[in-house]
KOLPA-991799 format. One record per residue (C-alpha): residue in three letters; x, y, z. Coordinates in steps of 0.05 Angstrom, whole numbers, padded with zeros to 5 digits, always signed. Layout:
alaXYZ ...
# end
This chain:
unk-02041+00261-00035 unk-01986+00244-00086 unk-01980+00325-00094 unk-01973+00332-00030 unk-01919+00286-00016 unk-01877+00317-00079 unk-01888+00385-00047 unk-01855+00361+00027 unk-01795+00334-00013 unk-01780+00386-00048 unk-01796+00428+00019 unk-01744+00393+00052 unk-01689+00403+00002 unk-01701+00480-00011 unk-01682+00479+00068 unk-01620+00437+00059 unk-01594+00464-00002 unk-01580+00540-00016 unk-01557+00573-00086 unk-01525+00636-00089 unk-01540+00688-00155 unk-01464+00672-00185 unk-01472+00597-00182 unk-01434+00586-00109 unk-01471+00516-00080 unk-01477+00510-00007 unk-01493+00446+00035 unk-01528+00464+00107 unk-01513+00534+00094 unk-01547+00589+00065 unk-01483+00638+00039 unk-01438+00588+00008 unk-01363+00623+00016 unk-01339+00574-00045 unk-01364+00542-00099 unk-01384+00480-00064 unk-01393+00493+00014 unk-01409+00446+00069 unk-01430+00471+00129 unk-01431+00441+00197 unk-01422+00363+00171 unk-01378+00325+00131 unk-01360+00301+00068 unk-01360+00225+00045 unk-01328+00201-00012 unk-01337+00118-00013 unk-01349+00056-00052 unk-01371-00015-00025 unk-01324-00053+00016 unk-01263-00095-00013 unk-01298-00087-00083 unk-01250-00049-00113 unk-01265-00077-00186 unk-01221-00120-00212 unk-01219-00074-00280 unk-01225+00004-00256 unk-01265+00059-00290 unk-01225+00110-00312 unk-01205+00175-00266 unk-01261+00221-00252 unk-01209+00266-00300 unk-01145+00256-00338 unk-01081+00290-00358 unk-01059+00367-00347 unk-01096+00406-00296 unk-01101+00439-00214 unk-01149+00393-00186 unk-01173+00347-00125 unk-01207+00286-00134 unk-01224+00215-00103 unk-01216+00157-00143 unk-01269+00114-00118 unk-01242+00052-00171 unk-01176+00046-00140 unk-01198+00082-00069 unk-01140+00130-00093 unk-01141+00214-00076 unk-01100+00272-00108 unk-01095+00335-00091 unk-01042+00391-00124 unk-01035+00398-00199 unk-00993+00365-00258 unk-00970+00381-00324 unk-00981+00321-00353 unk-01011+00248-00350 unk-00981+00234-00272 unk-01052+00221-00250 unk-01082+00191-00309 unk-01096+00112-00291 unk-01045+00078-00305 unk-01004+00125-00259 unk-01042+00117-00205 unk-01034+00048-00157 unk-01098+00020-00101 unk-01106+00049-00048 unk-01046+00116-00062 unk-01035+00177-00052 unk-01006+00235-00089 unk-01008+00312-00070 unk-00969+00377-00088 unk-00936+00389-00163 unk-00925+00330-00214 unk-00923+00277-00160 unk-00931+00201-00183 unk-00962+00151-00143 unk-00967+00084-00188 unk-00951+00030-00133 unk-01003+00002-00084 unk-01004+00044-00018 unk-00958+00092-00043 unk-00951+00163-00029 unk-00925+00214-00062 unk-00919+00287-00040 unk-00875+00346-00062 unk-00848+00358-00135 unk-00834+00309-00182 unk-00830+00250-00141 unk-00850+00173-00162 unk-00868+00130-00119 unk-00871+00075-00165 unk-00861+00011-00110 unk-00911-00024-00073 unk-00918+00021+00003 unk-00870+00063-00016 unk-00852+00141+00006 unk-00833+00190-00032 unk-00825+00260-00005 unk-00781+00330-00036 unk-00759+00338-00095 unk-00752+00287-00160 unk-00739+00230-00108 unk-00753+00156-00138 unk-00775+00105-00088 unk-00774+00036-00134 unk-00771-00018-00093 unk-00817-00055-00044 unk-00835-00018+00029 unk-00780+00034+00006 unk-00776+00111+00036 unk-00738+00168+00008 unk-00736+00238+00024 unk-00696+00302+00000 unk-00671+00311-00071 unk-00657+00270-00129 unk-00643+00210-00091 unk-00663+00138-00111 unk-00679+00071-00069 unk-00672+00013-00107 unk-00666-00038-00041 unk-00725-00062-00010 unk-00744-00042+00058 unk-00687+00015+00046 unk-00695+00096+00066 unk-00651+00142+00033 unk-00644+00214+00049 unk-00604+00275+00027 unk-00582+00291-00043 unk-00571+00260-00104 unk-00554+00197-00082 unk-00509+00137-00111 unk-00565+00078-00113 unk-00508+00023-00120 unk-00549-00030-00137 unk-00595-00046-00191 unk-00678-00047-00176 unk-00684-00109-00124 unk-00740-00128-00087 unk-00712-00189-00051 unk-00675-00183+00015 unk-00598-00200+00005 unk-00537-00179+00054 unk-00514-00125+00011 unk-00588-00100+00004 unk-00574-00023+00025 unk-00624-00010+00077 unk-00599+00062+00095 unk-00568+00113+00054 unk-00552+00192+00054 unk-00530+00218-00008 unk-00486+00275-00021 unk-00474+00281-00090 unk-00477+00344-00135 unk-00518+00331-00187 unk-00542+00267-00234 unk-00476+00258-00256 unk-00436+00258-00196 unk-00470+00215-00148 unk-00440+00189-00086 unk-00458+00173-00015 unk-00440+00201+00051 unk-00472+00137+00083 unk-00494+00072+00066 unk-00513+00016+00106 unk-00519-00054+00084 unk-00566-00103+00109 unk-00506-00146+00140 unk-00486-00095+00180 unk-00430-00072+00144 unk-00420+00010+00140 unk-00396+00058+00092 unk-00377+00127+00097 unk-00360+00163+00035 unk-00359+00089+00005 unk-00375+00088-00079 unk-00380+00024-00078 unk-00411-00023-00029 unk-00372-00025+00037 unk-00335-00081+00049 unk-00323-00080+00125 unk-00359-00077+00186 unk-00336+00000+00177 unk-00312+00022+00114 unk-00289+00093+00114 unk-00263+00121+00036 unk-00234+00193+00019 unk-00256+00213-00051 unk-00246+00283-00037 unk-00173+00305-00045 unk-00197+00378-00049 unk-00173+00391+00022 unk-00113+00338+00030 unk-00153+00282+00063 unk-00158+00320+00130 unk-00236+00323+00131 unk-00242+00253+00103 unk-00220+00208+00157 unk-00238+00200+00224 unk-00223+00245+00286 unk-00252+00232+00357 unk-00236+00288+00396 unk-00245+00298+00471 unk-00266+00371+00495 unk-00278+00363+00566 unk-00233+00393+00608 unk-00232+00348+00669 unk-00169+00320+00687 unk-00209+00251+00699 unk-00234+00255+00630 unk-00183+00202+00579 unk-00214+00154+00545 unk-00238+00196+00486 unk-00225+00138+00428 unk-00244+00083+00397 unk-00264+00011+00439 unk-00267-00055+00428 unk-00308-00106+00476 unk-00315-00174+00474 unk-00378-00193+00502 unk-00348-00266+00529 unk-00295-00234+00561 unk-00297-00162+00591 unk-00237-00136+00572 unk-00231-00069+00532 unk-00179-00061+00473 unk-00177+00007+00448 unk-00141+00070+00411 unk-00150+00123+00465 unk-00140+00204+00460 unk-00151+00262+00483 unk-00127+00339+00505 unk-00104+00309+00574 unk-00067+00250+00551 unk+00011+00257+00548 unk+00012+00198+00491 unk-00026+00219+00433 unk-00048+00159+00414 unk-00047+00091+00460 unk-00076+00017+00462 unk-00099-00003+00522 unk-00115-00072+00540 unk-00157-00076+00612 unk-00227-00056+00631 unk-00197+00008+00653 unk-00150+00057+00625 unk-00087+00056+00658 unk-00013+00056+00649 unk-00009-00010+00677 unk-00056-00036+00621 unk-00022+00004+00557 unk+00017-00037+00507 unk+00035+00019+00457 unk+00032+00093+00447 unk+00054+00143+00404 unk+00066+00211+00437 unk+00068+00280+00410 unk+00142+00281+00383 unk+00122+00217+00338 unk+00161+00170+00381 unk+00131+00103+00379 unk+00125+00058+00450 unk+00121-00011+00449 unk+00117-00043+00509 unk+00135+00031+00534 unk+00089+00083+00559 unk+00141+00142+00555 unk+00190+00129+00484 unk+00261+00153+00490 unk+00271+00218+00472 unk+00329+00193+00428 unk+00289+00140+00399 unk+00243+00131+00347 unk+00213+00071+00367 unk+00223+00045+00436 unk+00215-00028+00448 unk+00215-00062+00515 unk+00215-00123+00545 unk+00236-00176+00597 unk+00217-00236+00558 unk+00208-00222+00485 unk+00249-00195+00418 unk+00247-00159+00363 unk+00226-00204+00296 unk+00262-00181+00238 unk+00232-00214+00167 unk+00256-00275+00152 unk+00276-00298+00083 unk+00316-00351+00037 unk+00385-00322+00017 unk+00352-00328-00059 unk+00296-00277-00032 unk+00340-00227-00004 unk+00385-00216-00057 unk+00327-00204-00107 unk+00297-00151-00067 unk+00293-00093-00113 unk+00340-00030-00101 unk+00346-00043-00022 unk+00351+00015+00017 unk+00418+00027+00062 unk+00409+00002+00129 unk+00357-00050+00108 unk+00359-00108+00158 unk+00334-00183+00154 unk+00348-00244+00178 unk+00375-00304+00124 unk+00340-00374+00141 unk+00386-00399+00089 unk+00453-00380+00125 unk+00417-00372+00192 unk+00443-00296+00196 unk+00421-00234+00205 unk+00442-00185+00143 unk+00436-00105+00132 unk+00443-00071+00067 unk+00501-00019+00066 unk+00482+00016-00001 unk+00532-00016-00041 unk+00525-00103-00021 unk+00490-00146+00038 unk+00535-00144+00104 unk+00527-00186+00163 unk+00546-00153+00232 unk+00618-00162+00254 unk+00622-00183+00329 unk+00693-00162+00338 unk+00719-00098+00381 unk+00775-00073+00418 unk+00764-00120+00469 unk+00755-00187+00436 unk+00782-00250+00455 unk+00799-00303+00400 unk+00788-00376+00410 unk+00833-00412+00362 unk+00819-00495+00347 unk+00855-00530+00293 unk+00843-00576+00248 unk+00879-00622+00184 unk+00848-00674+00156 unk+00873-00748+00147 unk+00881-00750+00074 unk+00936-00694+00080 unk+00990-00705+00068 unk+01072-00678+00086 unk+01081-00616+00040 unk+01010-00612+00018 unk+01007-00544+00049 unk+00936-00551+00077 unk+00920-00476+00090 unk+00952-00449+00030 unk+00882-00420+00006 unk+00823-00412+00060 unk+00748-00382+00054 unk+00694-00380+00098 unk+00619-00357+00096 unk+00568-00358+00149 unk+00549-00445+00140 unk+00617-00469+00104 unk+00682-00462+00092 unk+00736-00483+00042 unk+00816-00494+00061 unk+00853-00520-00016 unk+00909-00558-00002 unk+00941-00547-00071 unk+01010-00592-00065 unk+00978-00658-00028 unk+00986-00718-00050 unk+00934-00772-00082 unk+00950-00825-00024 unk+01006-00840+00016 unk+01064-00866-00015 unk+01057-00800-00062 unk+01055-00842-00116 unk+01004-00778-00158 unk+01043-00716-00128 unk+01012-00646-00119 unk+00953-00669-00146 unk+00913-00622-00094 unk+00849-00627-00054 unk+00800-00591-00021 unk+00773-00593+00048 unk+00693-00573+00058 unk+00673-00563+00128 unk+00604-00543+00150 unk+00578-00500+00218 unk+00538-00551+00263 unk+00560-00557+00324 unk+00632-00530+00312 unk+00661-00535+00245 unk+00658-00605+00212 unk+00692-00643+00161 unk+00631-00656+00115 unk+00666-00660+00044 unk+00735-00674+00006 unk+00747-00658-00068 unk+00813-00663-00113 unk+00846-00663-00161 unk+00863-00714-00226 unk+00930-00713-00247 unk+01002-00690-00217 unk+01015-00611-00213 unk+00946-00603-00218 unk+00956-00560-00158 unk+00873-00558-00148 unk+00852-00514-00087 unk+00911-00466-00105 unk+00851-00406-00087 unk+00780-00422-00068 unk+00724-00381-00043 unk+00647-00400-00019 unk+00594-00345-00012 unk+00522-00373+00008 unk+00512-00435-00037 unk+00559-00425-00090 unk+00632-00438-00087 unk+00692-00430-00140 unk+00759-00475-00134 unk+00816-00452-00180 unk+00869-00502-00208 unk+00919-00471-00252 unk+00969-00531-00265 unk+00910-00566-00297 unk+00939-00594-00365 unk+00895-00604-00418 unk+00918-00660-00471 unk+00971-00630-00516 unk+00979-00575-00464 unk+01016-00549-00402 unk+00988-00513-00346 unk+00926-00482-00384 unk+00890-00485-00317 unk+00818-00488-00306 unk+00764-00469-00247 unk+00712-00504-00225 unk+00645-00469-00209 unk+00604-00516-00154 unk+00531-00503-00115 unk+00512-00537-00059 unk+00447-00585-00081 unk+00421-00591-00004 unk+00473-00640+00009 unk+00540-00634-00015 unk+00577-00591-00063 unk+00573-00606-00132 unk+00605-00582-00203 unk+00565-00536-00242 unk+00613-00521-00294 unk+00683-00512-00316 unk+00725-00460-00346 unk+00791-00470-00384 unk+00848-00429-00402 unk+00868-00440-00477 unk+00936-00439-00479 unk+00994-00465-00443 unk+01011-00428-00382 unk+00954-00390-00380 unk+00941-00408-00309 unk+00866-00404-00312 unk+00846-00409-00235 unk+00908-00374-00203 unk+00861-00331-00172 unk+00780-00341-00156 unk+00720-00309-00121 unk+00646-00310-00120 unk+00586-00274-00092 unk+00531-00303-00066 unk+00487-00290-00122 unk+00535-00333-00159 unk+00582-00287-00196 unk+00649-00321-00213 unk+00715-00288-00228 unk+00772-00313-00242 unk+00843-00295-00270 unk+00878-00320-00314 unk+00943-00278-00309 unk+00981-00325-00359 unk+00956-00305-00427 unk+01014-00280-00460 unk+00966-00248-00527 unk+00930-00211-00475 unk+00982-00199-00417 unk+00922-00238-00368 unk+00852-00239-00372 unk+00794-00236-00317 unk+00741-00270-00337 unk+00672-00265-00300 unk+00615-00311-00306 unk+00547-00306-00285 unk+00484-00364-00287 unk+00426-00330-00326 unk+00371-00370-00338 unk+00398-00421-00315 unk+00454-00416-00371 unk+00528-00389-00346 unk+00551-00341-00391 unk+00619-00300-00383 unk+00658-00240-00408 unk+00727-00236-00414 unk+00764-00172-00396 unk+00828-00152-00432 unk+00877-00097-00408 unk+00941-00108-00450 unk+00980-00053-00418 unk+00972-00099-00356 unk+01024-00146-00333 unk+01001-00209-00317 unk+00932-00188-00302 unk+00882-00230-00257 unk+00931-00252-00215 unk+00896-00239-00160 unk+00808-00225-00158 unk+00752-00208-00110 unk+00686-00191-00117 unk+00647-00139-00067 unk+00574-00122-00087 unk+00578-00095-00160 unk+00648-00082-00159 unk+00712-00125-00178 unk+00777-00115-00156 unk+00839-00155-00200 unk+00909-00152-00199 unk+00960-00148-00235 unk+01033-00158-00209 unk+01089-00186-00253 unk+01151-00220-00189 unk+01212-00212-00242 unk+01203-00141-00242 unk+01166-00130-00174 unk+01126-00073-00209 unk+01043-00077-00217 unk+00969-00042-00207 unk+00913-00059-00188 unk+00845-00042-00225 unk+00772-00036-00198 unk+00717-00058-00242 unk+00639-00036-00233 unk+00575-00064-00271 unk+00536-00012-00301 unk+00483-00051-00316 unk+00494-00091-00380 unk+00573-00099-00380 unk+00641-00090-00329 unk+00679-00031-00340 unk+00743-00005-00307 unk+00729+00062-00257 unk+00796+00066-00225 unk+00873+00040-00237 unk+00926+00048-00183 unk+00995+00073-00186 unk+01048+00023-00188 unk+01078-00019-00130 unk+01082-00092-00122 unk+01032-00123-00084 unk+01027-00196-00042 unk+00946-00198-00027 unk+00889-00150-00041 unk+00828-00159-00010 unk+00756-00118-00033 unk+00703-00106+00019 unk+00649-00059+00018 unk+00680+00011-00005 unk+00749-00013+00026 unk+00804-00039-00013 unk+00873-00074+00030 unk+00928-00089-00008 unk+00988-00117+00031 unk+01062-00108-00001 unk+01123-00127+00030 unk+01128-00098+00101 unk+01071-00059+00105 unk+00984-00051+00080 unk+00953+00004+00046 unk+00877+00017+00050 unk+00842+00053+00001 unk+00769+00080+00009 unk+00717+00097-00045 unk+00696+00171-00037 unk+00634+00164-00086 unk+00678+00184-00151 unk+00744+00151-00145 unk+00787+00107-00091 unk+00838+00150-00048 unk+00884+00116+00006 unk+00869+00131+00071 unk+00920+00086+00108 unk+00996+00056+00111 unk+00999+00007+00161 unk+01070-00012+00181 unk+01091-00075+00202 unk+01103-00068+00287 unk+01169-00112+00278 unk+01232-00094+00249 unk+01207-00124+00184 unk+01225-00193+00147 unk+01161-00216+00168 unk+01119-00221+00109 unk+01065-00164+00142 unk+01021-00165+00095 unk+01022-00232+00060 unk+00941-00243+00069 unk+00892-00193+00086 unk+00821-00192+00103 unk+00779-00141+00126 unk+00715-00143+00160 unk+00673-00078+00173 unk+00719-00033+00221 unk+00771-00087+00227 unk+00831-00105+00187 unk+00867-00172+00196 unk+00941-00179+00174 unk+00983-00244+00166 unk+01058-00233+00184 unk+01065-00315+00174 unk+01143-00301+00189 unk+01141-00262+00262 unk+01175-00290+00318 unk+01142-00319+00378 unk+01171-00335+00432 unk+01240-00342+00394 unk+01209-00387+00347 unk+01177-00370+00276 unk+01110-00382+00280 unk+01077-00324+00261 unk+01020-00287+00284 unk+00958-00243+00256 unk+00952-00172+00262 unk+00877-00145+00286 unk+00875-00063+00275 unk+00806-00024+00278 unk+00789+00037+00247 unk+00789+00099+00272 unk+00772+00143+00226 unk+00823+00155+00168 unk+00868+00112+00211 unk+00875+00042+00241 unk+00900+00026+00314 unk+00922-00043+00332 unk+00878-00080+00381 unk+00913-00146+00386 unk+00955-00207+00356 unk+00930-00267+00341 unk+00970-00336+00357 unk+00969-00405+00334 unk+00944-00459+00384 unk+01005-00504+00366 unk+01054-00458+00363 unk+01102-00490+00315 unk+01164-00460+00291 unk+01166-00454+00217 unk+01094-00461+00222 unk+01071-00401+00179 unk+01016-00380+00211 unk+00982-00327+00180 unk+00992-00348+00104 unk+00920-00345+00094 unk+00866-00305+00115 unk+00781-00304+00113 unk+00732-00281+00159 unk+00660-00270+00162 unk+00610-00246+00220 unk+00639-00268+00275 unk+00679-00328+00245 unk+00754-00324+00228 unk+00791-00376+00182 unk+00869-00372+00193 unk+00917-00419+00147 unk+00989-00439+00172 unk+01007-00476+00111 unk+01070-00519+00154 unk+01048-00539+00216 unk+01021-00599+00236 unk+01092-00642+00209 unk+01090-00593+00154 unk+01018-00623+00128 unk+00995-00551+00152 unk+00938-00527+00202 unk+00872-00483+00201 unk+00850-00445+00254 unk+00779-00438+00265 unk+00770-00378+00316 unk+00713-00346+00345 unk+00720-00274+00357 unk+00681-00248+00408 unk+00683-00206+00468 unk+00682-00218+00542 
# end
C-alpha cells in the first residue's frame, strides 16, 4: 500500500512538472521557452500577513548583478540590474520598490525606477535620471533634481533645492518646483511654489511675494525674463488681454489691460467692465503718460487732469532740500519750512516769480513806533519768502535822541499780511546798526560798521542771527580790527547760512570780504584779499556758489567789481570787470545788475566768463538817481530812481523792465502809496517770489516808509 501511494505522488508530479535536456524547467507545460516557465497559472511570491519580522533575513542576493527578486523579509521586489550594493539590505526600505539601472529604494513605500535615482524618504517617487527624493511623501521626476520639502514634487532639471532636508510642514515648505539649471553647479529654478502660496519664477531664493518674478539671465537684455501677456485675437470686441485684480467683497475689477486693438498700450481700469468711462491712466504708444486722461497730449509727456484734485510735489524742510545731492536743473519741490514751492536752475534753488507784463502792484506801508525823525527807516531792506528785515541805521535810542544814530532793526514776519514780530539795535551812538541786512530762510546777517570797539573808531562788526522757532537770535559776531575798517558796510547770506561781508576799510589790504560758513556746528571764515582793489567789499551778494563784491572808491568815482566761485574747498576769483563807478550791484542766478549814475548794466554768465548783455537808460532826463538799488528777480529787473518826479513832486518811483532776450523792455513804474515829496522812494530794493520790499528812507515826517507790495496779475 505505502508503495503504492509513493508511486501516485510521484505520478502526479511527472505530469505537472516537465524538464527539458539543457536544464530549461517548465511549470504546466511540457516545452519550457525559458529557464523557468509557467504555463497557464500564476506565480506567488508571499509571506504571512503583517509579520514582516521585526529583524529581516538578508536579500535572497546581494551586491553587483542583472537580477529579479522578491524580498519576502521586507515584502520588497527588484527588477533591473546594479553595479553595486543599491539592493543589498540596508538599501532596501518595507514594502519598496526599485526597477531599471542602479535605482535605490531605502525608504518605506518607496519607489524607485530609471537610472540612478534614490528614493531614500518614506512614500516617496523617484523617476529619470539621478533624481533624489529625501523627504516625507515627496515626488520627483526628470534629471538631477532634488526634493528636500515634504509633500513637495519637483520636475525638470537640475534643480535649486533651497532648503535644507525638512520633513515638517512650514510656509516656506516648497511644495512645487521645476528646475532649469545646467548642471550640479549651476542650479536654479524656473518655478517654485511655497506652501503659503507665494510664487517664484526664475526666483534663487525663496519668493517673497504672492508672485515673485527675478531675471538672472542678462544673456538676452531682460526681454525674455519678465512678463508679457499678449492678446492675438483679432476681434475688434476682444481688449482686456492683461492682468486683473478682484476683490471678492466687492466686484469691482482693477487691472493693467493690453492688447493689438487697444489705442493705449497699457491702461488701469477700475469697473467691472472695460471702458473709457472706467480708465484712470494709460500710457499710449508714443510713451505719453495719462492720468486722469484717456488720450495724453501729444505735446505732453505726462497729462494730468482733473476737476477737483492737484498735482503733489514732495514736500520737504528747507534743511532737506538744500542737502539733496547734485540736484538736477529743473528739479521742483515744495519747502514746508518757507511754505514755497522751489525748482533747481543748475546753478542755486529759485522760487517762481509771479510777475509779468501785466502785473498790478499793491503797495501798503509801514514804520514802526520806535522810529524815529532822521532814522531813515528803509535805508537797507531784505525780504525772503516768511520774513523780512528793513535797518534803520541813523534812529535814535528813544525820543528825546538822547543815544543818536544808534540804529535798529525792524523784523516782520508773513501771517496774515506782514507783521511787526521783532525789533533789534544797536548799543552805542554812530553805531549806525542795520546800515545793510539780508535774511535768506532762517538765517539772517545785520551789518554795523560805526561799531567802536574800546580804544577804537569805526572798526565795525556784523552780526550773524538764526531764527530758534521763535525769534531771531545772535549766533555770532565778526569784527573789523582796525579803525575804520567798516566791518559790516555791506552783508548777505544764503539760506544754507553762508555769510559775507565787506569790510572795504582796511587800509593794509585796500578791503577785505570775508565769508563765513557754520561747519559742524563751528563758523569758520576766510578772508579774501585783493590789494590792487580799492576799497574792496563795499558792496556783497551771494547767489548759489558764487559771490559777487565791490569795490568802488567815491573820491575818485573809479572801481570793479569781482565775481568769486567755490571750487570745492576754497573761493577764488573767475572774473573782474572793467572800471566804472558803481551805486548798487545785485547777483542773481547767472545775472549780475549793477546800477551807476543814470543808467544799469546787466551782465550774464555764458558758462566761461560774464559778458554784458544790457544798458538800461534812465526814461527821464537824468538827475534821478536811476539806478541807486537794484534787484532782479528771474526775467524782471527792478530799478530805484528815489529822485524822479511825480506829479511835480520828488517822490520817486521804481522801474519794472522784463527781459526779452539780450534786452529789457519796461513794463511799468512803481509809486509810493503816500506820495511824499522828498520822500525817496526807491532807495532800497528786495524782492522774492511774488513779494516786493521797497524803502523810501524820508517819508513818513522824514522817519521813512516801506512798501510791502504784492505783485501779481489781474
Amino acid at each position: 500500500m505505502k508503495e503504492l501511494l509513493i508511486s501516485a505522488v510521484l505520478f502526479t508530479t511527472l505530469c505537472t512538472v516537465s524538464f527539458s535536456q539543457i536544464g530549461k524547467v517548465g511549470i504546466n507545460t511540457t516545452t519550457p521557452a525559458a529557464m523557468l516557465h509557467v504555463m497557464d497559472s500564476s506565480v506567488l511570491f508571499s509571506t504571512t500577513l503583517n509579520t514582516l519580522p521585526g529583524t529581516p533575513g538578508n536579500p535572497p542576493v546581494s551586491g553587483a548583478g542583472i537580477r529579479t527578486f522578491w524580498y519576502p523579509d521586507k515584502a520588497a521586489f527588484r527588477t533591473g540590474r546594479v553595479t553595486g550594493a543599491q539592493w543589498d539590505k540596508i538599501n532596501t526600505g518595507n514594502y519598496s520598490f526599485a526597477a531599471g539601472h542602479n535605482n535605490t529604494a531605502s525608504g518605506a513605500q518607496s519607489f524607485g525606477i530609471g537610472n540612478g535615482n534614490f528614493a531614500t524618504g518614506e512614500n516617496t517617487i523617484a523617476t529619470g535620471s539621478s533624481n533624489k527624493a529625501n523627504a516625507l511623501n515627496a515626488s520627483v521626476f526628470g534629471i538631477a533634481n532634488v526634493a528636500n520639502g515634504t509633500s513637495s514634487l519637483v520636475a525638470g532639471r537640475f534643480n535649486d533645492s533651497i532648503q535644507a532636508l525638512n520633513n515638517l510642514i512650514t510656509s516656506t515648505t516648497p511644495l512645487f518646483m521645476v528646475g532649469n539649471g545646467n548642471n550640479s553647479n549651476s542650479r536654479k529654478n524656473a518655478l517654485t511654489v511655497l506652501f503659503n502660496g507665494n510664487v517664484g519664477v526664475g526666483t534663487l531664493s525663496l519668493p517673497q511675494y504672492r508672485f515673485h518674478v527675478t531675471n538672472n539671465n542678462d544673456a538676452d537684455g531682460g526681454w525674455a525674463d519678465g512678463i508679457m501677456i499678449e492678446n492675438t485675437s483679432t476681434l475688434a470686441s476682444v481688449g482686456e488681454a492683461g492682468l486683473s485684480f478682484h476683490n471678492a467683497a466687492i466686484p469691482i475689477d482693477r487691472r493693467w489691460t493690453t492688447g493689438l486693438n487697444q489705442n493705449p498700450l497699457m491702461a488701469w481700469n477700475y469697473g467691472t467692465t472695460f471702458s473709457t468711462a472706467n480708465t484712470k491712466m494709460v500710457l499710449d504708444t508714443m510713451g505719453r503718460l495719462g492720468v486722469g486722461s484717456t488720450s495724453p497730449h501729444a505735446s505732453s509727456l505726462v497729462d494730468i487732469q482733473s476737476t477737483n484734485k492737484g498735482l503733489l510735489l514732495p514736500r520737504m524742510t528747507t534743511a532737506q532740500r538744500t542737502t539733496i545731492a547734485s540736484p538736477a536743473a529743473g528739479l521742483l519741490v515744495y519747502d514746508t519750512s518757507l511754505n514755497s514751492m522751489f525748482m533747481y536752475d543748475g546753478i542755486q534753488w529759485q522760487t517762481f516769480a509771479m510777475v509779468n507784463s501785466n502785473f498790478d502792484t499793491k503797495i501798503y506801508t509801514a514804520t514802526p513806533v520806535e522810529i524815529f525823525a532822521n532814522a531813515q527807516f528803509g535805508f537797507s531792506t531784505s525780504i525772503s519768502n516768511r520774513f523780512a528785515f528793513v535797518g534803520a541805521p541813523y534812529n535814535d535810542d528813544y525820543p528825546g535822541g538822547v543815544t543818536q544814530s544808534v540804529g535798529s532793526v525792524s523784523v516782520y514776519e508773513k501771517k496774515r499780511g506782514w507783521e511787526l514780530v521783532q525789533s533789534l539795535e544797536g548799543v552805542v551812538t554812530n553805531d549806525l546798526f542795520g546800515w545793510d541786512v539780508d535774511v535768506a530762510g532762517y538765517y539772517a546777517v545785520i551789518g554795523v560798521p560805526g561799531d567802536d570797539h574800546p580804544g577804537g573808531t569805526n572798526q565795525g562788526l556784523a552780526r550773524i542771527l538764526e531764527y530758534n522757532g521763535t525769534s531771531f537770535s545772535t549766533q555770532i559776531m565778526t569784527q573789523g580790527t582796525d579803525n575804520l575798517d567798516q566791518c559790516g558796510h555791506s552783508v548777505a547770506i544764503s539760506e544754507r547760512g553762508v555769510a559775507v561781508i565787506g569790510i572795504p576799510g582796511d587800509t593794509s589790504t585796500e578791503g577785505v570780504v570775508r565769508i563765513m560758513e557754520k561747519i559742524n556746528a563751528v563758523w569758520v571764515n576766510e578772508d579774501i584779499e585783493n590789494p590792487s582793489a580799492v576799497n574792496y567789499g563795499s558792496h556783497v551778494d551771494i547767489s548759489g556758489n558764487k559771490i559777487l563784491a565791490g569795490a568802488f572808491d567815491l573820491g575818485t568815482n573809479i572801481g570793479k567789481f569781482y565775481v568769486l566761485a567755490d571750487n570745492g574747498t576754497s573761493w577764488v576769483q573767475e572774473f573782474e570787470s572793467t572800471e566804472f563807478l558803481a551805486k548798487s550791484l545785485d547777483l542773481e542766478g547767472d545775472l549780475i545788475a549793477v546800477g551807476r549814475t543814470d543808467d544799469v548794466l546787466v551782465f550774464k554768465f555764458n558758462g566761461t566768463t560774464w559778458v554784458q548783455i544790457a544798458d538800461i537808460n534812465d526814461p527821464n532826463i537824468g538827475g534821478n538817481f536811476f539806478g541807486a538799488a537794484v534787484k532782479i528777480s528771474g526775467d524782471y529787473l527792478f530799478i530805484g530812481a528815489p529822485a524822479t518826479l511825480v506829479a511835480g513832486q520828488d517822490q520817486g518811483v521804481v522801474y519794472c523792465y522784463k527781459r526779452n532776450g539780450s534786452s529789457y523792455v519796461m513794463q511799468s513804474t512803481i509809486q509810493s502809496v503816500l506820495g511824499e515829496d522828498q520822500g525817496k522812494f526807491g532807495t532800497a530794493i528786495d524782492a522774492y517770489y511774488n513779494d516786493i520790499l521797497i524803502g523810501a528812507v524820508m517819508e513818513n515826517t522824514d522817519k521813512g516808509t516801506v512798501g510791502f507790495g504784492i505783485i501779481h496779475t489781474e
